[in-house]
C-alpha positions in Angstrom: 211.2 215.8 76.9 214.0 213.6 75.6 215.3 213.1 79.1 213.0 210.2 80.7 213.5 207.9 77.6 217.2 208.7 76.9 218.1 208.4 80.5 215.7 205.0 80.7 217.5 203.9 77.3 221.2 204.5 79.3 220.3 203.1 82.4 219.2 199.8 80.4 221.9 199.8 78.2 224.3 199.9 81.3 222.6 197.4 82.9 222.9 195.0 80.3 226.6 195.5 79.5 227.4 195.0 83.1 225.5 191.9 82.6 227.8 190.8 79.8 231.1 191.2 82.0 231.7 187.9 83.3 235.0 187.1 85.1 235.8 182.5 85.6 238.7 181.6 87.9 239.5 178.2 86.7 241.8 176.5 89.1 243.7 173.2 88.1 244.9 170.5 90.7 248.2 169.1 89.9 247.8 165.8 88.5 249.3 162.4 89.8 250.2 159.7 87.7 250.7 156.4 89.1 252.2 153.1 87.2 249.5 150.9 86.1 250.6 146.8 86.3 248.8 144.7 83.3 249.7 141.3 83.0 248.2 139.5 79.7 248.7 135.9 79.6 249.0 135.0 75.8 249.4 131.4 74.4 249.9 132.5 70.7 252.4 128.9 70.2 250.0 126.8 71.8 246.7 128.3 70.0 248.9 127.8 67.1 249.9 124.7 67.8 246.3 123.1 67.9 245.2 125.1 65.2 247.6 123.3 62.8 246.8 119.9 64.7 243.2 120.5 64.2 244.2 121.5 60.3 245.3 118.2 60.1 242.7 116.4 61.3 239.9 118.2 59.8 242.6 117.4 56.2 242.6 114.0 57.0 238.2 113.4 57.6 237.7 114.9 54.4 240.1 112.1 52.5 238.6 109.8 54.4 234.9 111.0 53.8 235.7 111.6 50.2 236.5 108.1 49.2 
């Protein structure tokens, strides 16, 4: 009597264990680097430079506009 439904129990159980064994083959390329070329044009002294001209000026409107 216990057969049918231990034996339909089993089969399931099997079924879904097999279901649970999963095998990935994960393949990886080798990878190439190549040199990257950035050229960054910076004026730092000449942004500088105005800056502290500007300064100056900007110093020199407020005497004037204070008097």
């Amino acid at each position: 009597m216990c057969r049918k439904p231990c034996g339909l129990f089993i089969a399931t159980a099997m079924l879904i264990m097999a279901g649970c064994n999963t095998s990935h083959d994960v393949q990886v390329a080798p990878l190439e680097v190549k040199p990257i070329h950035i050229t960054i044009d910076v004026n730092v002294k000449v942004d500088r430079a105005l800056d502290s001209y500007f300064d100056d000026i900007d110093k020199a409107e407020e005497k004037i506009i204070q008097k």
